[in-house]
C-alpha positions as CSV (number, residue, x, y, z in Angstrom):
1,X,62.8,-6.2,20.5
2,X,59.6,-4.1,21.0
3,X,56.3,-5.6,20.7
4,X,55.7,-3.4,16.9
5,X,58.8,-4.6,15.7
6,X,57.6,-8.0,16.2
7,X,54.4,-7.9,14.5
8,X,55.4,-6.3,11.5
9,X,58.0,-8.7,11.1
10,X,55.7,-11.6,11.4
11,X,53.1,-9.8,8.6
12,X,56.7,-9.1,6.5
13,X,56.9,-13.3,6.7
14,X,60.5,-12.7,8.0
15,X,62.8,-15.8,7.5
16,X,63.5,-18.3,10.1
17,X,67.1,-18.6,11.3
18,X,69.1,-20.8,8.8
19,X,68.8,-24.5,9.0
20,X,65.8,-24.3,11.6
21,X,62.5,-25.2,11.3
22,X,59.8,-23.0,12.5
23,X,58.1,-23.2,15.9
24,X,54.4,-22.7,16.4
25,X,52.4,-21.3,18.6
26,X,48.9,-22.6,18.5
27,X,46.8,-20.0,20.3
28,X,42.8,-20.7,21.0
29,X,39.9,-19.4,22.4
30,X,36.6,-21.1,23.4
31,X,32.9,-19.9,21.4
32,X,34.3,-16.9,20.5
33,X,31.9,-16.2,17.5
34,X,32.8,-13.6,15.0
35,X,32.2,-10.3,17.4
36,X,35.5,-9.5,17.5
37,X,36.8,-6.5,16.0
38,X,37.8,-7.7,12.1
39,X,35.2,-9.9,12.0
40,X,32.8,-6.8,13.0
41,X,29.9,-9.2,14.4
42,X,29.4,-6.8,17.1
43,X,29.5,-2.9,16.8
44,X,31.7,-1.6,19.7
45,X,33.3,-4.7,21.0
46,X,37.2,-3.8,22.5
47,X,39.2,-6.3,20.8
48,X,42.8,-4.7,20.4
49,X,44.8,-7.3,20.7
50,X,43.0,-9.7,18.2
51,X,42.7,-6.6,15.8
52,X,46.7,-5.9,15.5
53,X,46.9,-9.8,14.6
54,X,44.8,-9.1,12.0
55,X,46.1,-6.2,10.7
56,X,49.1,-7.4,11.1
57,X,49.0,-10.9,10.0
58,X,46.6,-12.9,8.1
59,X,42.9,-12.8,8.6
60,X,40.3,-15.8,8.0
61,X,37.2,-13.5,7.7
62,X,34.9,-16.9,6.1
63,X,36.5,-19.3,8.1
64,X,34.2,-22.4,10.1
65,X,34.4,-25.3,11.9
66,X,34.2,-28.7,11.2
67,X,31.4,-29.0,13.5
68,X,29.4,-26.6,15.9
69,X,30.6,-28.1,19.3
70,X,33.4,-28.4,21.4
71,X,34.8,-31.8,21.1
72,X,34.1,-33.3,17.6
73,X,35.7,-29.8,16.4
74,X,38.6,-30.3,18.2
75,X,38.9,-33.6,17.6
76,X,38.6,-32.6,13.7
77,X,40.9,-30.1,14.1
78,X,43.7,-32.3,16.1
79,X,43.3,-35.5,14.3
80,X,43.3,-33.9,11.0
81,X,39.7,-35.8,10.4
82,X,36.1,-34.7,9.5
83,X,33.3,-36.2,11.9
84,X,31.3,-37.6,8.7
85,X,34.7,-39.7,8.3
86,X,35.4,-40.4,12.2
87,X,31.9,-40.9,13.6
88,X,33.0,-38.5,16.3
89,X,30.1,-36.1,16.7
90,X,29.3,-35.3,20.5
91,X,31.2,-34.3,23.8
92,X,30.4,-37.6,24.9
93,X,32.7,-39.7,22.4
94,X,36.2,-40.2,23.9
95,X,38.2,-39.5,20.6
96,X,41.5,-41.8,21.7
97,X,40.1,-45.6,21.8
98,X,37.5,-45.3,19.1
99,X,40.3,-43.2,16.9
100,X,43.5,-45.7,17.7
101,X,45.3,-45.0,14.6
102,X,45.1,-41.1,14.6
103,X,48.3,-39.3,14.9
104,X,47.5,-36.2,16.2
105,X,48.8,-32.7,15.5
106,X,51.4,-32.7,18.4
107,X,52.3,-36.3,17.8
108,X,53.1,-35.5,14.5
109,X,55.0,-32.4,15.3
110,X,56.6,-34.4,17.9
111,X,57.7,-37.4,15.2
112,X,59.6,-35.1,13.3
113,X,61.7,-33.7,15.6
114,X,59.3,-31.0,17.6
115,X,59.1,-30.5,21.4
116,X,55.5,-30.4,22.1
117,X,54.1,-28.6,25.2
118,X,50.7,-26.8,26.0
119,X,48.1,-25.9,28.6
120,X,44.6,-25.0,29.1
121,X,41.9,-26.3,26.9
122,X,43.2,-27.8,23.5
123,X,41.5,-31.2,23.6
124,X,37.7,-31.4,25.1
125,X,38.4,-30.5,28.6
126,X,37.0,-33.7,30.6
127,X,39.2,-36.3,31.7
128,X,39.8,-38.9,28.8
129,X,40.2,-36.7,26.2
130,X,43.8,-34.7,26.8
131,X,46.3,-38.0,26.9
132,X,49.3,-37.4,28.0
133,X,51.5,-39.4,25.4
134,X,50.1,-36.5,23.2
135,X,52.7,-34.2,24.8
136,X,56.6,-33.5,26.2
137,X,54.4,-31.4,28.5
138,X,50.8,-30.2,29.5
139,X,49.2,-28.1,32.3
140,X,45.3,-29.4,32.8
141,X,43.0,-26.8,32.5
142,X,42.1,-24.9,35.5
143,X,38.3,-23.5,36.2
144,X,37.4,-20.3,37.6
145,X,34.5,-22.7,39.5
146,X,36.2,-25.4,40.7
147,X,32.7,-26.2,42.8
148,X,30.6,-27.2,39.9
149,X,33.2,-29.7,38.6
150,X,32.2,-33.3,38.9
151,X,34.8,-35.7,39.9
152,X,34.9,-38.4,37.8
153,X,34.9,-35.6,34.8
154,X,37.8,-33.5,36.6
155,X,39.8,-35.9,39.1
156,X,42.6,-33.2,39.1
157,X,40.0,-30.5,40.0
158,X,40.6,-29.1,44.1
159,X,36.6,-29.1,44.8
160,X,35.9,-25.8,47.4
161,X,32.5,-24.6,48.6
162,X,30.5,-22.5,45.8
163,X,31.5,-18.7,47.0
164,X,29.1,-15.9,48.2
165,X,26.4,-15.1,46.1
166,X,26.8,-17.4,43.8
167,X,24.8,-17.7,40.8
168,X,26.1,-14.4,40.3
169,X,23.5,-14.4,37.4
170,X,20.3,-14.1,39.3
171,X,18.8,-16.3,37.7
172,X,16.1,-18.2,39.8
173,X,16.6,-22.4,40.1
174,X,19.9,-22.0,38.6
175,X,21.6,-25.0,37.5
176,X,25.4,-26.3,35.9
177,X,27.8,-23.8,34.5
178,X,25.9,-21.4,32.6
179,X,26.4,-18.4,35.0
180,X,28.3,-14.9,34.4
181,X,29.5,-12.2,36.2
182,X,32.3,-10.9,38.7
183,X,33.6,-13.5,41.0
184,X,33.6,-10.9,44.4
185,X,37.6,-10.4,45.2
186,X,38.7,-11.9,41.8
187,X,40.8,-10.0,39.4
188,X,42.9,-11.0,36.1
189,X,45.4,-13.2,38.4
190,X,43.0,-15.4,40.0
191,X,41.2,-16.6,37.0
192,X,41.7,-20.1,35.6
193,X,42.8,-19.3,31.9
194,X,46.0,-17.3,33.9
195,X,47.4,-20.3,34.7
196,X,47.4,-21.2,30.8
197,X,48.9,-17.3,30.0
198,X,51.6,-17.9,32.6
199,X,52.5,-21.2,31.7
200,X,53.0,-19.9,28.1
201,X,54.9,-16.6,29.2
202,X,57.5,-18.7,30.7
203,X,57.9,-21.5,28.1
204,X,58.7,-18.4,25.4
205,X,61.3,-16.8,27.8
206,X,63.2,-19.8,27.6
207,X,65.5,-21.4,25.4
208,X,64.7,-24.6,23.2
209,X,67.0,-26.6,22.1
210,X,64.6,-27.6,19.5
211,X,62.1,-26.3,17.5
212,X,59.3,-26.7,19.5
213,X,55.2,-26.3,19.2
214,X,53.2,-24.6,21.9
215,X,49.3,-25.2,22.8
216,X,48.0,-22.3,24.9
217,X,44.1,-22.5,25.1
218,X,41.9,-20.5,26.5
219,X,38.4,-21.4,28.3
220,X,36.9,-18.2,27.7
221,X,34.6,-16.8,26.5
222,X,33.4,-20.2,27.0
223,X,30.5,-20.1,29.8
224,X,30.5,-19.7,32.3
225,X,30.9,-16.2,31.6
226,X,32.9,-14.5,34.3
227,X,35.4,-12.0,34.1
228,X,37.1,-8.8,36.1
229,X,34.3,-5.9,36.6
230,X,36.5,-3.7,34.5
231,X,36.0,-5.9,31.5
232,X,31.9,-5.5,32.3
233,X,32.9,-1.7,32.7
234,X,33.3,-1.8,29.2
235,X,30.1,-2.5,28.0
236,X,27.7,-0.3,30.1
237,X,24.5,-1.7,30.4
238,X,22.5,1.0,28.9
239,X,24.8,0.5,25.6
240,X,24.6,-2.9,25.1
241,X,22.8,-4.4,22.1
242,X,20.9,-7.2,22.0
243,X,21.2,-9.7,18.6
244,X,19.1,-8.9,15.6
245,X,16.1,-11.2,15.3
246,X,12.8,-11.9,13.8
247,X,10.0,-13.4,14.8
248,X,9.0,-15.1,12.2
249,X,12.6,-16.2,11.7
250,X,11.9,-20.3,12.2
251,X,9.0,-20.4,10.3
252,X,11.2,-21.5,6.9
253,X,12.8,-23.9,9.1
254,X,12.8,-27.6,8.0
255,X,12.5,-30.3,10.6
256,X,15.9,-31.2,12.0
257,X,17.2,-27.6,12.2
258,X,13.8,-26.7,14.3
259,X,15.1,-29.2,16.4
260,X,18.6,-28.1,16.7
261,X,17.3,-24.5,17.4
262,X,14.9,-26.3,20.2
263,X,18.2,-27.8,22.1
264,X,18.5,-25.9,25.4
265,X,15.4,-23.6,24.5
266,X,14.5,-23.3,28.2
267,X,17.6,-21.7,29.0
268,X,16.5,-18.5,26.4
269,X,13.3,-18.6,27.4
270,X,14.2,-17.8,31.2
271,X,16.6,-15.3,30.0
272,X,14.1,-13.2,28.3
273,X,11.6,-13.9,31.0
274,X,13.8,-13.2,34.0
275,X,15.3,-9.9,32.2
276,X,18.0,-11.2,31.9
277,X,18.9,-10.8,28.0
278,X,21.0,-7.9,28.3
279,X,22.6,-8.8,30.8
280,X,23.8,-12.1,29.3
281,X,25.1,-10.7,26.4
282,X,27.1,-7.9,28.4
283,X,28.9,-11.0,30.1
284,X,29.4,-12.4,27.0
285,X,31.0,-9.2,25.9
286,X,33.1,-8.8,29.0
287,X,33.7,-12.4,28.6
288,X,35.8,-11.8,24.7
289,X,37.6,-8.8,26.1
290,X,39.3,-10.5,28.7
291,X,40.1,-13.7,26.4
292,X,41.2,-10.9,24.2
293,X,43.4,-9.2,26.9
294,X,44.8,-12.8,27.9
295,X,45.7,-13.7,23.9
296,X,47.9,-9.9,24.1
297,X,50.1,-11.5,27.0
298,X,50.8,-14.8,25.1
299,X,51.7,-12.8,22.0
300,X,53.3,-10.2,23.6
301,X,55.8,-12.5,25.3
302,X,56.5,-14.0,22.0
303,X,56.9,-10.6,20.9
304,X,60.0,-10.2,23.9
305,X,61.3,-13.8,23.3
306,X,64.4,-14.6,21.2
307,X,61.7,-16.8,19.3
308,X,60.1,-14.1,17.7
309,X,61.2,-14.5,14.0
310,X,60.8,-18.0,14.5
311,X,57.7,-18.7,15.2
312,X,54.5,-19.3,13.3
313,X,51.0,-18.1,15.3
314,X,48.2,-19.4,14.8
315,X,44.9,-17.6,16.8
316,X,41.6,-19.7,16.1
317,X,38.3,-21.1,18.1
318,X,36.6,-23.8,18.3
319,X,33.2,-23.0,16.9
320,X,30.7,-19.9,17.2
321,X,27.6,-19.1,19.6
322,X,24.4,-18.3,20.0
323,X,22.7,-15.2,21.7
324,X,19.4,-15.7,21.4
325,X,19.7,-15.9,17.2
326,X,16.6,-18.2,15.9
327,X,15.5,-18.6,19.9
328,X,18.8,-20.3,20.5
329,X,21.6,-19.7,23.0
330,X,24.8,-22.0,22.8
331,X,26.1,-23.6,19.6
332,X,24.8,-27.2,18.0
333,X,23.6,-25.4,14.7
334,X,24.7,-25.5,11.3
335,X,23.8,-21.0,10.7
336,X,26.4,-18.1,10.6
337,X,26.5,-18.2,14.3
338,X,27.1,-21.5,15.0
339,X,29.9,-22.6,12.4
340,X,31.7,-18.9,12.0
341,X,35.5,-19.0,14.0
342,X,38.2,-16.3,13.3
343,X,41.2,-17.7,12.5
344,X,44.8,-15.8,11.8
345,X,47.8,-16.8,11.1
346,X,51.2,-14.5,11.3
347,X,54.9,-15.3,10.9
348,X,57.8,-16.5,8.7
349,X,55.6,-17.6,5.5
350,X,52.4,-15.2,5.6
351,X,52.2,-12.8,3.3
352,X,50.0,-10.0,2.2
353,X,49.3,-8.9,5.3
354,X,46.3,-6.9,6.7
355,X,44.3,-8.0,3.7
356,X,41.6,-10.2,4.9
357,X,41.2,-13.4,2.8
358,X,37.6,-14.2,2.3
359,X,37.5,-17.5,0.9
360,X,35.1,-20.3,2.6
361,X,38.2,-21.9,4.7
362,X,37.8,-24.5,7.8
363,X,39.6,-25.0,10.7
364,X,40.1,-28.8,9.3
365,X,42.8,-26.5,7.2
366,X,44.8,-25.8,9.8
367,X,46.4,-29.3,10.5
368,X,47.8,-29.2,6.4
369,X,48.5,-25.8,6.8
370,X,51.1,-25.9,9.6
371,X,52.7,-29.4,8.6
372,X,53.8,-27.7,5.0
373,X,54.8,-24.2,6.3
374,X,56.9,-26.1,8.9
375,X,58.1,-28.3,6.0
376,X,57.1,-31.7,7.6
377,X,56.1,-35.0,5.7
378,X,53.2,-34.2,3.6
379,X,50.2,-36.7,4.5
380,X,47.6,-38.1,2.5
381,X,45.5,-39.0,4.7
382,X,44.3,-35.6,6.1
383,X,40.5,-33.8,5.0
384,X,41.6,-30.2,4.8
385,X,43.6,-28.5,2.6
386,X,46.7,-26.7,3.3
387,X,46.2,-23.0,3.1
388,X,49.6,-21.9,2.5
389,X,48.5,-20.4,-1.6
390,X,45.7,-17.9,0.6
391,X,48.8,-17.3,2.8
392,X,50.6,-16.2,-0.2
393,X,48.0,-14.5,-2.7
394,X,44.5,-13.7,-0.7
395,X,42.6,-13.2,-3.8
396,X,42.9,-17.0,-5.5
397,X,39.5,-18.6,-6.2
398,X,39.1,-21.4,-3.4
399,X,36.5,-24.8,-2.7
400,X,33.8,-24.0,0.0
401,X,33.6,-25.3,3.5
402,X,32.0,-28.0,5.2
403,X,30.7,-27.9,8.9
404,X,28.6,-31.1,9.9
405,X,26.6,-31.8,13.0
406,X,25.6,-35.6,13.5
407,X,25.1,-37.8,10.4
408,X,24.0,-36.5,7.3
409,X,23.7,-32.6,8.8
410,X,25.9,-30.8,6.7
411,X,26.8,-27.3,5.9
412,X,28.4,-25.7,2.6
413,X,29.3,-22.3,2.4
414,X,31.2,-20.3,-0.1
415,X,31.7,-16.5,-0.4
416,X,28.2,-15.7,-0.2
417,X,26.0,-19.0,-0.2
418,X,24.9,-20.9,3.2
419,X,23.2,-24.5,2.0
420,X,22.0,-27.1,4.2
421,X,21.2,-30.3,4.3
422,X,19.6,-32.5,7.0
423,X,19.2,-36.1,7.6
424,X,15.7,-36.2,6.5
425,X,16.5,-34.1,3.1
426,X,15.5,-31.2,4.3
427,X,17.1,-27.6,3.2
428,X,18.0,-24.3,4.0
429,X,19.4,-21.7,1.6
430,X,21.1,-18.4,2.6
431,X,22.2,-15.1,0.4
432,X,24.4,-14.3,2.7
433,X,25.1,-11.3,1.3
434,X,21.5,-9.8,0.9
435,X,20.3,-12.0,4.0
436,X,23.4,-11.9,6.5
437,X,21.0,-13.0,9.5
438,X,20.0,-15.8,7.5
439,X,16.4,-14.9,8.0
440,X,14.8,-16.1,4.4
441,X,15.7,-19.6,3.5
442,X,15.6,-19.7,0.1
443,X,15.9,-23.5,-0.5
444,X,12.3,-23.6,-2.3
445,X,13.7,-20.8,-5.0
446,X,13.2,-22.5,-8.6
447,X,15.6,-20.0,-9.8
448,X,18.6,-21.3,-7.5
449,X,18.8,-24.6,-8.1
450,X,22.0,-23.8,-9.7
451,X,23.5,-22.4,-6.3
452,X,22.2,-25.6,-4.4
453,X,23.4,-28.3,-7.3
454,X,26.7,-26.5,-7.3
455,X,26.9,-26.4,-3.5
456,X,25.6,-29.8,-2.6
457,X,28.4,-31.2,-4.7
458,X,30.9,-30.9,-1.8
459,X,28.6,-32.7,0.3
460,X,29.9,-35.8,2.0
461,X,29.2,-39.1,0.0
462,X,28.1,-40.9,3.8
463,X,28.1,-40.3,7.4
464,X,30.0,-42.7,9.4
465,X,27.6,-44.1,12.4
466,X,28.7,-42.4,15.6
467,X,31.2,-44.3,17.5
468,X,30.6,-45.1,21.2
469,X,30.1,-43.0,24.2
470,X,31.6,-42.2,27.2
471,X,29.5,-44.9,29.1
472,X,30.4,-47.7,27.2
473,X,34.2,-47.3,28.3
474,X,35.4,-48.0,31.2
475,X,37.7,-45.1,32.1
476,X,40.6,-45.1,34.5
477,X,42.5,-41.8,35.0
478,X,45.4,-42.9,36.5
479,X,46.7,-44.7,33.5
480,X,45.1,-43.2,31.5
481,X,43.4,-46.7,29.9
482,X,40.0,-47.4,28.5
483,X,38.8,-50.6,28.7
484,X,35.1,-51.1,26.5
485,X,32.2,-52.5,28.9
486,X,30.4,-55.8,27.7
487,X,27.3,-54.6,26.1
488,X,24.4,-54.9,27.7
């Protein structure tokens, strides 16, 4: 079976073979923000492979996620369970002994009758947050620099000596894992997300006895931001574009979200001061190519497998990132950049395809989504909404979306409106449409009350109080146990 073949038989939503459910393959990337081809956040980015999804399947063009950071959106995601209703809000929070009761997405998938396997990052990355029991099978995450990983964080990580000119940034009193650039003597084979590509290429050329759901995830372009030099070759630094800003951009900015935008400032500020801006954003380029490269070999050995027609794909990330937008690099904000995720979906049950569906959607959606096209149990119990009527009809009129960050920080967005709310009351308005850099907050407009009364009825009603951190567990690898320290 060729490769086309295979896609347009996932946009057609062929059917499954008789009597079987379908398999899934749950396919991620790390802060990938929308410059990726359909998403057109960045003119000229080389996306090919994520473009003939989309083209071929079913695009998310308004999609977000729960919340702007790595852990309490996956956690969201895999739980099935908003942070305003967990109390999980930062990479710090081990989701497993605060969240006993949650039945995850591959424990459910494995309760009714699903093999569960997966590799790479799908769960925060840090030891205590990937259990075992959640799997038939898992390969840990391997790191293109195994030197910075701390031990405690990464017992399964080989430490080696940092390598020869390392920062590869420049950077002067470099510190942690915010680096980029070409590891000397590395190519595609020797970085760290390969072993998550591999692991999935062999899985799909096998037979399964039964149905089975597959978690590849992918570090990049999560920093730090390294890649082959032929993925930098791409983006030649005399062509690259840095974001559009303003300078008077923060100046509408309510309290909290001038705090947000403050987190990690010192890290922009040395970029622009060393230089260095360009060639950030170049890295981060580089960095989405070859994440896009590495999603091509996943799907195209589901494209050769005898699992083809079977199988339901789902392509999404985590959250969005910062380049220097609103004097901000990283995620931890509730704007465009922050909260905005592509998300596809193609196989038996998609319809429609090509068509982009616009609609405000969350990756909280996903979970409902895949446990009804798979025809599992329907639960109750789960904050997103199945998506399956966009899958079928990409024009019907949908709720917004809801991205939170902390308690009582909250996002609503819709097909053209951006509201926020902060802890403290304060607001931010975006036409998204008219205003797509979200320069003009328009909270103070007399005349859009309406907009903001009709939002701010999707707000949440309360904000759990965050559950306890990492250092008030005791944590013990091995078994994989937490046992909560005595307070102090």
């Amino acid at each position: 079976m060729t490769r086309r073949t295979f896609l347009g038989g996932l946009a057609a939503g062929a059917a499954t073979a008789a009597g079987k459910r379908p398999n899934v393959l749950f396919l991620s990337v790390d802060d990938m923000n929308d410059w990726v081809g359909p998403l057109g956040g960045y003119p000229g980015i080389r996306t090919p492979e994520i473009d003939k999804l989309a083209r071929r399947g079913a695009l998310f063009s308004n999609a977000h996620c729960a919340s702007p950071l790595c852990n309490p959106s996956r956690t969201a995601l895999l739980t099935g369970q908003a942070p305003w209703r967990t109390g999980i809000y930062g990479n710090e929070t081990y989701w497993k002994p605060n969240l006993p009761g949650a039945v995850t997405l591959p424990v459910y998938f494995r309760r009714n009758g699903y093999t569960a396997a997966g590799a790479g990052k799908v769960f925060h990355h840090v030891a205590g947050f990937n259990p075992p029991d959640q799997w038939d099978d898992f390969q840990l995450q391997e790191f293109d620099d195994p030197w910075y990983r701390r031990d405690e964080w990464y017992p399964w990580n080989k430490k080696v000596p940092a390598p020869a000119g390392h920062p590869f940034n420049g950077l002067s009193n470099f510190q942690g894992e915010f680096d980029w650039g070409v590891i000397p003597g590395r190519e595609e084979s020797g970085h760290g997300d390969m072993r998550a590509v591999e692991y999935g290429e062999r899985f799909l050329s096998k037979s399964h006895e039964k149905p089975f759901f597959l978690a590849i995830g992918l570090w990049h372009p999560h920093i730090p931001m390294f890649a082959p030099q032929r993925y930098f070759d791409m983006y030649p630094p005399d062509k690259v574009r840095l974001p559009e800003t303003s300078d008077a951009d923060l100046d509408d900015i309510p309290a909290v979200g001038q705090e947000f935008a403050r987190f990690r400032r010192a890290e922009h500020e040395r970029i622009v001061k060393e230089g260095k801006w360009k060639d950030a954003v170049r890295a981060y380029l580089a960095a989405i190519s070859f994440a896009d490269a590495m999603v091509g070999r996943v799907v195209n050995a589901l494209a050769k497998s005898s699992h083809a027609r079977d199988t339901i794909l789902v392509f999404w990330s985590d959250n969005g990132w910062h380049l220097g937008e609103k004097k901000h690099w990283h995620k931890s904000t509730l704007w465009q950049r922050s909260t905005h995720v592509p998300i596809v979906f193609a196989g038996p049950g998609v319809g429609a395809a090509g068509l982009p569906r616009k609609q405000a959607v969350s990756l909280l959606d996903l979970y409902p989504t895949l446990v009804e096209m798979c025809g599992l149990p329907a639960r109750d119990d789960l904050d997103g909404t199945s998506l399956t009527p966009l899958l079928r009809d990409p024009k019907r009129k949908w709720k917004p979306a809801v991205s939170t960050y902390f308690p009582d920080n909250h996002a609503v967005i819709d097909e053209r409106w951006r509201y926020i709310r902060y802890r403290d009351g304060g607001e931010e308005l975006y036409d998204r449409v008219a205003d797509p850099n979200e320069w003009t907050n328009r909270a103070g407009d007399a005349t859009l009350a309406g907009v903001k009364t009709r939002l701010a009825a999707y707000l949440p009603k309360s904000s759990a109080a965050p559950k306890p951190d990492r250092d008030d567990w005791d944590f013990d690898f091995k078994s994989y146990s937490f046992k909560r320290r005595a307070a102090k």
